[in-house]
NUBADO-757511 format. One record per residue (C-alpha): x, y, z; residue in one letter. Coordinates in Angstrom, 2 decimals, padded with zeros to 5 digits. Last residue first. Layout:
<recs>
REC        x        y        z  r
REC        X        Y        Z  a
...
</recs>
This chain:
<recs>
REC        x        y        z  r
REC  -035.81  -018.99  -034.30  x
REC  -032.29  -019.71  -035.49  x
REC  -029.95  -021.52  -032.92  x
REC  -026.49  -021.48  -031.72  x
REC  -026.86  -017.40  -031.28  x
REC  -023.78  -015.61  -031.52  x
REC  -022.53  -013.69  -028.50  x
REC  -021.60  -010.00  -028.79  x
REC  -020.02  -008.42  -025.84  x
REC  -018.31  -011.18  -024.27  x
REC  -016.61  -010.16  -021.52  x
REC  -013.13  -010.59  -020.40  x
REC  -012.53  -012.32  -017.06  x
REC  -008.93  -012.39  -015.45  x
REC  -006.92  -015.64  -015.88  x
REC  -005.56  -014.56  -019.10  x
REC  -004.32  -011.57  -017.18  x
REC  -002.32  -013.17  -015.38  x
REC  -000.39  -015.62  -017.08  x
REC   000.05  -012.30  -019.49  x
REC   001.80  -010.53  -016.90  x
REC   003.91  -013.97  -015.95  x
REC   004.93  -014.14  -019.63  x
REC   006.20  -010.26  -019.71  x
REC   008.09  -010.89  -016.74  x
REC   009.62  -014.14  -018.67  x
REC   010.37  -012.03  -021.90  x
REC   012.29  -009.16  -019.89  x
REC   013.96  -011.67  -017.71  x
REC   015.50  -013.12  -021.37  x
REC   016.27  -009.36  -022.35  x
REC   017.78  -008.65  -019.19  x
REC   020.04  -011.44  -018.71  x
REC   020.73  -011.04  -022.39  x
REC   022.09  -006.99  -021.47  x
REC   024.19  -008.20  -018.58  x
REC   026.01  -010.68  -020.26  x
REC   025.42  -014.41  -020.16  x
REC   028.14  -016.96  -018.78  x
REC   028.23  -016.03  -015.10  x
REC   024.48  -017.39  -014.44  x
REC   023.70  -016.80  -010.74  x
REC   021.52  -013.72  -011.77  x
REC   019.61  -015.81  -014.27  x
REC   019.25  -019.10  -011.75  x
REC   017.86  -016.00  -009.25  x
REC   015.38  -014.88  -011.77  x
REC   014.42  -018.62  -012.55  x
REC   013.42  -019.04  -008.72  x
REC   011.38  -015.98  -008.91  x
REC   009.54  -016.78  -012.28  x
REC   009.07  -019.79  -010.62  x
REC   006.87  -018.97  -007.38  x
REC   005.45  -016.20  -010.02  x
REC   003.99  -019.09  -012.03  x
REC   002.82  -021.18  -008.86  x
REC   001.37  -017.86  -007.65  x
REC  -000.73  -017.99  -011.47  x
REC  -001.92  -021.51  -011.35  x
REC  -003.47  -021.39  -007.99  x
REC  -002.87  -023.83  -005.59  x
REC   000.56  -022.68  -003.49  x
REC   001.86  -025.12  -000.98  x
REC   003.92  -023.13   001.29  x
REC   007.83  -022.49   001.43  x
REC   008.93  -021.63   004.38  x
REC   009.45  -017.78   005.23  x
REC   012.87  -016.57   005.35  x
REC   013.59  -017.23   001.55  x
REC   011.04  -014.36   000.67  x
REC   012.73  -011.97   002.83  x
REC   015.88  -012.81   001.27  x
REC   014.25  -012.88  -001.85  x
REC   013.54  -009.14  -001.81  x
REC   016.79  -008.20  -000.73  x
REC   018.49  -010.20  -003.83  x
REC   016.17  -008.43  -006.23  x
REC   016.85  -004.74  -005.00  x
REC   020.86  -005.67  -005.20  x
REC   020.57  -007.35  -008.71  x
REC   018.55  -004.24  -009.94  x
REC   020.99  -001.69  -008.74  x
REC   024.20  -003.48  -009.91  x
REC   021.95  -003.82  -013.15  x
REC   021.21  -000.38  -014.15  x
REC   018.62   000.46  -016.61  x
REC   018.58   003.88  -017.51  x
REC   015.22   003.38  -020.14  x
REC   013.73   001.45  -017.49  x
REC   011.96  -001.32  -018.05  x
REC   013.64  -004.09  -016.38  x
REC   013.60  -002.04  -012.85  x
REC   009.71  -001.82  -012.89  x
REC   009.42  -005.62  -014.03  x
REC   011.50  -006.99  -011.34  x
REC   010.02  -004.95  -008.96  x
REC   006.57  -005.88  -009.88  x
REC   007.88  -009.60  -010.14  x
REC   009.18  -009.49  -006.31  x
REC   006.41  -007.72  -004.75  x
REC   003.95  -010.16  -006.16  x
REC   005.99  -012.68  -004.33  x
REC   006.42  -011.15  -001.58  x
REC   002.36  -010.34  -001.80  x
REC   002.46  -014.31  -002.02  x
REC   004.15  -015.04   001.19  x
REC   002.78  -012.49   003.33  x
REC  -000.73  -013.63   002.33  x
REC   000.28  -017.41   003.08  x
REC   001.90  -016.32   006.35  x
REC  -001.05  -014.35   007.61  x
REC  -003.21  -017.47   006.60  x
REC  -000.79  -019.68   008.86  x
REC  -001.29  -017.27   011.35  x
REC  -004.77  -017.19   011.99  x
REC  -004.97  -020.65   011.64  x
REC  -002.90  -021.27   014.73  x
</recs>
């Protein structure tokens, strides 16, 4: 029973990597085309709607856990055009990257001493 709970938790949050990569790639085009994004996105979430909703502890999968849910909100909204839809998705992509690489380690090359000897 483990076994598959862990399967389910990786399947679960490479959807949900799956999801903002896909989001991003289609965003960025120059020829950007949003019949074809909205259709890409909405098969994507299917799958991710068929699994059940697991408890997610780190920071970042709880960030792409609402970037997709805010997506969908965007693509529900009738009131924006297409070109704000993509600007504000653009900006909220563009958060989640930076989420994510904050968390990553940067070195530091040149530390200062506290002390003088």
């Amino acid at each position: 029973m483990k076994f598959n709970e862990k399967a389910l938790r990786v399947k679960y949050m490479r959807l949900l990597e799956k999801f903002v990569k896909s989001c991003e790639t289609i965003l960025k085009l120059e020829d950007f085309n949003y019949l074809l994004f909205e259709k890409k996105i909405t098969k994507i979430y299917q799958q991710i709607q068929k699994l059940d909703d697991l408890h997610l502890d780190s920071t970042y999968l709880n960030t792409l856990k609402s970037f997709t849910d805010f997506t969908i909100r965007i693509l529900e909204n009738e009131k924006m055009t297409t070109e704000e839809k993509r600007i504000l998705l653009l900006k909220e992509v563009n958060q989640t990257r930076k989420q994510k690489n904050s968390t990553s380690y940067k070195k530091e090359k040149h530390k200062k001493q506290l002390y003088d000897d």
